[in-house]
C-alpha positions as CSV (number, residue, x, y, z in Angstrom):
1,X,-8.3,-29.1,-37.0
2,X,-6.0,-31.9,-35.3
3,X,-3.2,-29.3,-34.9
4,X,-6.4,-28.0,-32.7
5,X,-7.0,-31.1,-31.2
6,X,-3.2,-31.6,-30.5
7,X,-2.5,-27.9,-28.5
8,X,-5.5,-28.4,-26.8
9,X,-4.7,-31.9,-25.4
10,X,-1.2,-30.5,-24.6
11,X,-2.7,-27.9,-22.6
12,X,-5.1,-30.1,-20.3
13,X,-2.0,-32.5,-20.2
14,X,0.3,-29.7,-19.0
15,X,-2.5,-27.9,-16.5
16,X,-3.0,-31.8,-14.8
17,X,0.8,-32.2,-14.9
18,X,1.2,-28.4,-13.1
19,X,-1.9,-29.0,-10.3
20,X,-0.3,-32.4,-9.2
21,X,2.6,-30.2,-8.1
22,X,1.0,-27.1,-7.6
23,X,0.8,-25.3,-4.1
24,X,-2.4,-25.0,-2.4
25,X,-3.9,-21.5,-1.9
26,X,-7.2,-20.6,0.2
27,X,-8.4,-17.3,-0.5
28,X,-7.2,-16.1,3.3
29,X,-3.7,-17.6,2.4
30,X,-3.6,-15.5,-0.5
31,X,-4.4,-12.4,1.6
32,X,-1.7,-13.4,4.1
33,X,0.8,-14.3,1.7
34,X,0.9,-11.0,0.1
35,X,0.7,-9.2,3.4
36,X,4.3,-10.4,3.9
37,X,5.7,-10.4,0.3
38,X,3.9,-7.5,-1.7
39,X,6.4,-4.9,-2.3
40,X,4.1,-2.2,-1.9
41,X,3.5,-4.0,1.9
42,X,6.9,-3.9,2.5
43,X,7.4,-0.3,1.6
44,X,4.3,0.8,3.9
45,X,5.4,-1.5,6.5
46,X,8.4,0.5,6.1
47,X,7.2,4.1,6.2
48,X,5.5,3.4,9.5
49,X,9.3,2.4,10.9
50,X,10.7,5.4,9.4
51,X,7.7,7.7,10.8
52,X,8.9,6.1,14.4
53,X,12.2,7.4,13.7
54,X,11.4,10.5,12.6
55,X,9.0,11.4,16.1
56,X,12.1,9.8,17.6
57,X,13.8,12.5,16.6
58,X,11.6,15.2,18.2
59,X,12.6,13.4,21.5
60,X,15.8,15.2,20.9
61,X,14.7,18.4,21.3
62,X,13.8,17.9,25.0
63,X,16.7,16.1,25.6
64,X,20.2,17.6,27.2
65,X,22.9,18.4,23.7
66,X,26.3,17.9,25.0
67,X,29.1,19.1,22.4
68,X,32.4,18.5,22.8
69,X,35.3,20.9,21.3
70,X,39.2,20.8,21.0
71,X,41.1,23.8,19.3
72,X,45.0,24.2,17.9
73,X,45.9,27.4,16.3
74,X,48.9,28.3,14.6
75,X,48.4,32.0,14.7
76,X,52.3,32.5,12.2
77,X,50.9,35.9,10.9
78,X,49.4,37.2,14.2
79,X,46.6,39.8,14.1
80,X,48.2,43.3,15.5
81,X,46.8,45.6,17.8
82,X,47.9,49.6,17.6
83,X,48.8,51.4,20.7
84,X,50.7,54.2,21.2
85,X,54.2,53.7,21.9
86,X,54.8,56.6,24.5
87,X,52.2,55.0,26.5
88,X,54.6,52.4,27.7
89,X,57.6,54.8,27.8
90,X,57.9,56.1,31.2
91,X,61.3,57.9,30.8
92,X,58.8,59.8,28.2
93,X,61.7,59.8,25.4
94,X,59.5,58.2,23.1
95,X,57.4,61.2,21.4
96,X,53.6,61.0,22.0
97,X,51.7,60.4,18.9
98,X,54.0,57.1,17.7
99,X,51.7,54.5,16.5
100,X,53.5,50.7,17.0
101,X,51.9,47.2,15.7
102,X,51.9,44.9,18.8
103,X,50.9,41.4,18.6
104,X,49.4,40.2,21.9
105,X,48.7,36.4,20.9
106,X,51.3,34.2,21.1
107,X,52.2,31.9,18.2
108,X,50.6,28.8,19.4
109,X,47.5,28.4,21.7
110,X,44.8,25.4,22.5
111,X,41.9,24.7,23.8
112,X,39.4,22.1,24.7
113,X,36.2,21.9,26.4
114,X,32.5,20.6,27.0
115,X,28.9,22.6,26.5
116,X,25.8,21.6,27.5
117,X,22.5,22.9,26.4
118,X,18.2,21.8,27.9
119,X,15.2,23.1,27.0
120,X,13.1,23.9,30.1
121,X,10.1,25.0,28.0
122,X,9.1,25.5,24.6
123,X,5.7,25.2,23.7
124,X,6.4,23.9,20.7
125,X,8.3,21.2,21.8
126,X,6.2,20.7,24.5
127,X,2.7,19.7,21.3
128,X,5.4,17.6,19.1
129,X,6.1,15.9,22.1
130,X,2.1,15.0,22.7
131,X,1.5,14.4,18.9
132,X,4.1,11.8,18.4
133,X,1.4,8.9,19.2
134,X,-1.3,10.9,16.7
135,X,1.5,10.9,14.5
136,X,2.3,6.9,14.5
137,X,-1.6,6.5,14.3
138,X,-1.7,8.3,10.9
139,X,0.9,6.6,9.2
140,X,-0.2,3.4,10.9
141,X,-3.6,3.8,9.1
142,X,-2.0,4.9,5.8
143,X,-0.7,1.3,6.2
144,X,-4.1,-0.1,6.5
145,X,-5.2,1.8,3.6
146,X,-2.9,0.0,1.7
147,X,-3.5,-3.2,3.1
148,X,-7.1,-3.0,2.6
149,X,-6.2,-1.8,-1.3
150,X,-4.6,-4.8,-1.7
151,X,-6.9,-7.6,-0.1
152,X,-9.7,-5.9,-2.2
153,X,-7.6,-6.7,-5.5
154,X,-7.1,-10.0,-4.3
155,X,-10.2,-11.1,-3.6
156,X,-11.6,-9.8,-7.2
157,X,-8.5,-11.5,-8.9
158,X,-8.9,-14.7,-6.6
159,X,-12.8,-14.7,-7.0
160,X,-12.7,-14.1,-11.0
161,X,-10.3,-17.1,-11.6
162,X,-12.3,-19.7,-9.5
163,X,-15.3,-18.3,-11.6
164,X,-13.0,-18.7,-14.6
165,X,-11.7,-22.1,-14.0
166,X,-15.4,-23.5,-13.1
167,X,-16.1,-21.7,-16.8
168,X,-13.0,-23.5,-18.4
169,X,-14.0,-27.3,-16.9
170,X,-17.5,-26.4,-18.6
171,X,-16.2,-25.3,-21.7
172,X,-13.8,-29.0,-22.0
173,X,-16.6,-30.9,-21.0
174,X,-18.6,-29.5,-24.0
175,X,-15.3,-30.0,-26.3
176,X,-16.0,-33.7,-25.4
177,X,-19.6,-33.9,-25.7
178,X,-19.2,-32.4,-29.2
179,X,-16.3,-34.6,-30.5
180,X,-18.5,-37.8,-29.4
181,X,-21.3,-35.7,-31.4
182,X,-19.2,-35.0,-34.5
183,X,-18.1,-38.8,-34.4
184,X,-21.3,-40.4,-34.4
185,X,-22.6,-37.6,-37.2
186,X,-19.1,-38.9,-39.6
187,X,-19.8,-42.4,-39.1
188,X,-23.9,-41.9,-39.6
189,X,-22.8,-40.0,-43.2
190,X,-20.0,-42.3,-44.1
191,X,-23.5,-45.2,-43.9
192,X,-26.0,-42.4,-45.8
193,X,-28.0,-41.8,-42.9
194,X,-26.9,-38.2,-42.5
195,X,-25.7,-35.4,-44.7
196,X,-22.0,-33.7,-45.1
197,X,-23.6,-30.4,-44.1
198,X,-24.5,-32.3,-40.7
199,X,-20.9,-33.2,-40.1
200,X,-19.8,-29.8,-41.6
201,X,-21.8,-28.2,-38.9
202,X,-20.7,-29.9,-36.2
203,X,-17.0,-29.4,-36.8
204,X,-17.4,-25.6,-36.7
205,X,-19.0,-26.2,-33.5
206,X,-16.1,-28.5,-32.2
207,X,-13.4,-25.9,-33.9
208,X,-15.2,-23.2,-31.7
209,X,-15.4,-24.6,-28.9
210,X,-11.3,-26.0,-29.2
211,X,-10.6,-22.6,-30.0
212,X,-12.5,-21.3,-26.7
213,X,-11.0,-24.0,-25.1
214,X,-7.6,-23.2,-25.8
215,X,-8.4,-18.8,-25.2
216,X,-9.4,-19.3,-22.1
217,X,-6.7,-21.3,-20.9
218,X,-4.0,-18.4,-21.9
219,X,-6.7,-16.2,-20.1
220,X,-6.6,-18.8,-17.2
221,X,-2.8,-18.9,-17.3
222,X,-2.3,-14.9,-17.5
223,X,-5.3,-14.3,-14.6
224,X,-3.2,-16.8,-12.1
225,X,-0.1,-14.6,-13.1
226,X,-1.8,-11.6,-12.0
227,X,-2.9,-13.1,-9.0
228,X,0.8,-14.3,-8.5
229,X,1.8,-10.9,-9.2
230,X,-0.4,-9.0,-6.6
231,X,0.9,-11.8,-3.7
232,X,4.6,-11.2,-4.5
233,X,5.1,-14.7,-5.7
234,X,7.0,-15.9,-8.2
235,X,4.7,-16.0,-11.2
236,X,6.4,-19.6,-12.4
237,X,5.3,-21.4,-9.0
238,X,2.6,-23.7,-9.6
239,X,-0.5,-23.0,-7.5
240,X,-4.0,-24.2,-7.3
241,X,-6.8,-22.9,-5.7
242,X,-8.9,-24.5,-2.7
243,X,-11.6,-22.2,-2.0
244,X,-13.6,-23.1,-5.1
245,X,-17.2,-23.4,-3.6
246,X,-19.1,-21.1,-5.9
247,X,-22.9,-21.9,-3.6
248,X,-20.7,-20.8,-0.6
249,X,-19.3,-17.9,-2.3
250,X,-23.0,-17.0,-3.1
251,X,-24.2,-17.4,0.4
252,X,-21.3,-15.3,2.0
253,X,-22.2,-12.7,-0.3
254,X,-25.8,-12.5,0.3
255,X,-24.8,-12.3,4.3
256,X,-23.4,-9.1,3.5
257,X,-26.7,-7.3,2.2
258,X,-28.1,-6.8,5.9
259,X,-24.8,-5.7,7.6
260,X,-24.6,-3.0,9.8
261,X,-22.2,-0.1,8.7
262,X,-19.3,0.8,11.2
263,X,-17.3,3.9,10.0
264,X,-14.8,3.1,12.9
265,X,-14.5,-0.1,10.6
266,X,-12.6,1.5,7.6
267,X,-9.5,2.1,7.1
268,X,-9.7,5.8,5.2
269,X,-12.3,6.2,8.1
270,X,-9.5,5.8,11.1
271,X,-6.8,8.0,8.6
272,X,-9.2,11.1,8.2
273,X,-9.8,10.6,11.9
274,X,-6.2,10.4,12.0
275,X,-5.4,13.7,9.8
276,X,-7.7,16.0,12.1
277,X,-6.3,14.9,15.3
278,X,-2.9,15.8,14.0
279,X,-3.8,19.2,12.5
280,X,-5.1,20.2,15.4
281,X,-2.0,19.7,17.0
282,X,-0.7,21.7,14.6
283,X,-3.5,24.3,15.6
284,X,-2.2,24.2,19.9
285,X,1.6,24.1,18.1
286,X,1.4,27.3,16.8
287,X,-0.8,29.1,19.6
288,X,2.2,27.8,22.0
289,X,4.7,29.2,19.7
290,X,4.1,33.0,21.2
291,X,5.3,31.8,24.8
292,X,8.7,32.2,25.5
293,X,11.1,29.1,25.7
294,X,13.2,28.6,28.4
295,X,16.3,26.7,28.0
296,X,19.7,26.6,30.1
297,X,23.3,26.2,29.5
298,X,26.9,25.2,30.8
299,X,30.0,25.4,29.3
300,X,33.6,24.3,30.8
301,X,36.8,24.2,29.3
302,X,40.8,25.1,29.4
303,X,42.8,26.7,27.4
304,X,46.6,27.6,27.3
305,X,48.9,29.4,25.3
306,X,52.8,29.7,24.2
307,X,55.8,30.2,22.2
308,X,56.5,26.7,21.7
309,X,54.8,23.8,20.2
310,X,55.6,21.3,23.2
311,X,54.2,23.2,25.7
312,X,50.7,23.0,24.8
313,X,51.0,19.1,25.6
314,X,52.0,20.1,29.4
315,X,48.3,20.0,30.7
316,X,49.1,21.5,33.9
317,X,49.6,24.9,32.5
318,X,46.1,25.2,31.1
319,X,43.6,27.4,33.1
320,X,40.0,26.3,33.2
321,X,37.0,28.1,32.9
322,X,33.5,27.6,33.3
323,X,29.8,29.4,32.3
324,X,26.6,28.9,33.5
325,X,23.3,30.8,32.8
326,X,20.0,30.6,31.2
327,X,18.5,31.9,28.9
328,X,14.5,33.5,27.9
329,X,13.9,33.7,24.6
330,X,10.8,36.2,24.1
331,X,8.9,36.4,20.7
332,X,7.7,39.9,19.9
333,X,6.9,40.2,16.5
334,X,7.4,38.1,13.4
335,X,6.3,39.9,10.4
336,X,2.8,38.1,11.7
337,X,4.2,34.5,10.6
338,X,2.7,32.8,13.6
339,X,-0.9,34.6,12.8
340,X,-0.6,33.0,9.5
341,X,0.7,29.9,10.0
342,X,-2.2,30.1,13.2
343,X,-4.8,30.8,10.3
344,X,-3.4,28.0,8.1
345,X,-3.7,25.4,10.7
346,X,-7.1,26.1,11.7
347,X,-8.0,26.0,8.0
348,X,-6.6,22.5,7.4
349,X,-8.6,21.3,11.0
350,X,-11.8,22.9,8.7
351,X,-10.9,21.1,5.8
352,X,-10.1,17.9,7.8
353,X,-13.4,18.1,9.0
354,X,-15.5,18.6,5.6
355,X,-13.2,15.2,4.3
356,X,-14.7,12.8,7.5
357,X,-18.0,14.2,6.5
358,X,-17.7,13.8,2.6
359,X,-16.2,10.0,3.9
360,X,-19.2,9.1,5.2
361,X,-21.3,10.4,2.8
362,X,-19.4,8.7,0.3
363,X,-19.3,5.0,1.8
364,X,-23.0,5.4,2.9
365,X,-23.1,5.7,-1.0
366,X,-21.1,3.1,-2.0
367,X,-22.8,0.4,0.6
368,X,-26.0,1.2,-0.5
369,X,-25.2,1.2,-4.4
370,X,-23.3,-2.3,-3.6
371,X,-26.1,-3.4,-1.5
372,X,-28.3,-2.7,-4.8
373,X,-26.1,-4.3,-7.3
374,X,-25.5,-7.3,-5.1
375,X,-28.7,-8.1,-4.7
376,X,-29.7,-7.8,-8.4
377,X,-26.7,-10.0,-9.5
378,X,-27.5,-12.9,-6.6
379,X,-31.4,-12.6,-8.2
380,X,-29.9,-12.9,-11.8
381,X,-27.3,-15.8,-10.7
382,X,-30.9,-18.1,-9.0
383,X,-32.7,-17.1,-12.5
384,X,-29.5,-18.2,-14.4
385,X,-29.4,-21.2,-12.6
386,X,-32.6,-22.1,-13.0
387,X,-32.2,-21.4,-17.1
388,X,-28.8,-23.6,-16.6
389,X,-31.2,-26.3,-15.3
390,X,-33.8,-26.3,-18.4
391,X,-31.0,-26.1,-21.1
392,X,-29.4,-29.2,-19.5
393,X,-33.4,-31.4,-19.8
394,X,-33.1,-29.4,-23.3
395,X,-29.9,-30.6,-23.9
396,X,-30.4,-33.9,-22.5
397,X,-33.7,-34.0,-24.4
398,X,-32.5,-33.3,-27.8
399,X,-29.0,-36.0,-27.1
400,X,-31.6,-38.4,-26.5
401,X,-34.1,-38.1,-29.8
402,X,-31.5,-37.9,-31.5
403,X,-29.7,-41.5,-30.4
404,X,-33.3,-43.0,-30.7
405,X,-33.6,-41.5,-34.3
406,X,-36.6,-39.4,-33.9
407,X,-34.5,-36.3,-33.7
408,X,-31.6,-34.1,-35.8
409,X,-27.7,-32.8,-34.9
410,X,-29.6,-29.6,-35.5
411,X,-31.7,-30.1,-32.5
412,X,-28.8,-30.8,-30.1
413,X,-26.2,-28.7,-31.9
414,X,-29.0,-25.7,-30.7
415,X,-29.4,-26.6,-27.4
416,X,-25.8,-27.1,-26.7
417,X,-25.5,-23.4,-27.9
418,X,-28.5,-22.3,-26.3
419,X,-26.8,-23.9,-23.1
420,X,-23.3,-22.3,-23.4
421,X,-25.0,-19.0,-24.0
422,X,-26.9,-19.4,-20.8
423,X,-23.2,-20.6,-19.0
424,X,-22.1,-17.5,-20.0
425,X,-24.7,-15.8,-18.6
426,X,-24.6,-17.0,-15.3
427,X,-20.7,-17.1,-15.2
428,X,-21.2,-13.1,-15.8
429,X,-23.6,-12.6,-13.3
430,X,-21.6,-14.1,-11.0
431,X,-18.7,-12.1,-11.5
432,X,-20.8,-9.4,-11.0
433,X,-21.5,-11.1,-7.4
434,X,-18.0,-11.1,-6.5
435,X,-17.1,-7.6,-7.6
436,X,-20.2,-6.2,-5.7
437,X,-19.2,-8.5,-2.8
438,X,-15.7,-7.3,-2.7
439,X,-17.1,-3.6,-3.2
440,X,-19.3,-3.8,-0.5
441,X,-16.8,-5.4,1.7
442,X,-14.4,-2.9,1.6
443,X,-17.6,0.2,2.2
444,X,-18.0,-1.6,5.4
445,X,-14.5,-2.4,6.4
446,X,-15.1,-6.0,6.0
447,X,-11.8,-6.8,4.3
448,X,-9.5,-8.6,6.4
């Protein structure tokens, strides 16, 4: 039992020694802190930046290409061309009919020249073009989505442990209440005024409650390393909490009950929203895709050829050409690709549709069943704490009888247990207000 005694002392030693250094946290620090260190942040953060760059990338299609291209051939097996011979004979001794290999490229030749290509018009391009800011919205409320993930864990995790800590300062203060008990019991039997099974009775209750004591500080220790954990801090830095006001915790979750719902609000709201304005882009992308494109062209370069290796670096000698023209590109038929790829389009604008309205239906639903178990866990934290209130005049009751002699260890051994019990109940309950708080704040988009 004082090996007990000992860890526990250690432990309240070592949690006063850890909140003299610790950092304070508010519950909106919390939120911030892990809106700029949560990996899972960063990555969103991150796939909104490399969304941008990816509709950055359609701008290219509209823009002019310009390619650049320089050629050296070594042609030392030259391709042949077969003429007949006679044909170049004009004293005609050369028999008709005599086939001769002629090369006509010279050994060395280069080349070098510029092309440029623009789309006039292409429908296509034309809707990718319009869509880039739906686009950025989409992935900008996938962000949110995770944002709004994350606030919601940390306002449960932040929530529980001030419940938690407010249940750990009870449980110590009991510790103390029955060591002074168990004290006064050992030196009323060492005098014959009580009986071992008195003292023997009280220990168990002061082992229990040590043993509590010391569970629900590993509990305490591994629930501020989850909370750690979901911020992106480093789970060893010392932290302590400052938004600790259970009655206003209470009274900003009863504020909530008669709040009006805004869709426009929620995050998965604005990214359905966000997914049918970007199908039906798709939808006018592929209508568009049956017009013909229009896109023009110029090409200029110079090229040169000889026997010898030098020559190709005297640039005068090179004879420049140019080419300009545009060209229509018609679609006629596709194996029906388009039609399809039409039919899918207007599917998904269908089925984007039926998700916004199974969205609502769905946070109508989980308002109203929040609403409903919010308001039964506020009524069973005022009944609790009304119960609190008799088991401490029970408690305070039975103390006293029993230091003016008229009453037994049984008596206040009971209603310290009847008292924990009742704790216990109320600490529940008022978990149950936070979680239906935080449930109820992220139906209505309240999380921020």
């Amino acid at each position: 039992m004082n090996r007990i005694y000992t860890a526990a002392a250690a432990m309240l030693l070592a949690g006063t020694t850890i909140a003299q250094q610790a950092t304070p946290l508010s519950l909106q620090e919390c939120m911030d802190y892990a809106m700029k260190h949560n990996y899972t942040i960063k990555n969103a953060q991150l796939d909104v930046l490399i969304q941008k760059a990816q509709v950055d990338q359609t701008k290219a299609a509209a823009m002019p290409h310009i390619n650049g291209k320089v050629d050296f051939n070594d042609f030392n097996i030259p391709q042949r061309s077969f003429v007949d011979a006679s044909s170049f004979d004009p004293s005609g001794t050369v028999p008709k009919g005599t086939i001769t290999p002629i090369a006509f490229t010279l050994p060395f030749a280069a080349s070098a020249g510029i092309t440029t290509s623009q789309t006039l018009f292409d429908g296509s391009v034309l809707v990718a073009l319009q869509a880039r800011k739906a686009i950025m919205e989409l992935a900008r409320q996938q962000s949110h989505v995770t944002e709004e993930n994350l606030r919601y864990n940390v306002f449960k995790s932040y929530n529980s442990l001030v419940v938690a800590y407010r249940q750990f300062e009870i449980v110590k203060s009991s510790l103390v209440v029955a060591r002074s008990l168990e004290h006064d019991i050992i030196i009323t039997n060492q005098t014959g005024m009580a009986e071992k099974i008195d003292v023997e009775r009280t220990s168990v209750q002061v082992n229990n409650l040590a043993t509590d004591s010391i569970r629900v500080s590993n509990i305490l220790s591994l629930s501020e390393q989850v909370l750690k954990y979901q911020i992106g801090m480093d789970i060893n830095t010392p932290i302590v909490l400052t938004d600790t006001s259970v009655a206003m915790r209470r009274a900003s979750a009863a504020s909530l009950i008669n709040e009006e719902e805004k869709y426009e609000r929620v995050p998965e709201f604005g990214l359905a929203v966000s997914a049918l304005r970007v199908n039906e882009y798709n939808v006018k992308r592929y209508k568009l895709s049956a017009i013909p494109t229009l896109s023009g062209f110029w090409a200029y370069g110079s090229n040169y050829g000889s026997t010898k290796v030098g020559d190709l670096f005297i640039f005068d000698k090179y004879w420049a050409s140019s080419t300009l023209g545009l060209s229509l590109n018609v679609p006629i038929f596709n194996g029906l690709v388009r039609v399809n790829q039409l039919k899918e389009a207007r599917l998904n604008v269908e089925k984007s549709r039926n998700n916004i309205d199974y969205l609502k239906q769905t946070l109508d639903f989980q308002s109203t069943s929040a609403r409903t178990t919010l308001k039964n866990a506020l009524l069973q934290v005022q009944s609790q704490q009304r119960n609190i209130d008799l088991s401490n005049d029970v408690l305070d009751l039975a103390r006293r009888k029993y230091k003016e002699g008229v009453g037994s260890n049984i008596e206040v051994t009971q209603a310290q247990t009847d008292q924990l019990r009742t704790l216990n109940t109320y600490f529940t309950a008022l978990l149950d207000v936070i979680n239906s708080e935080a449930d109820l704040r992220k139906a209505l988009g309240l999380l921020k």
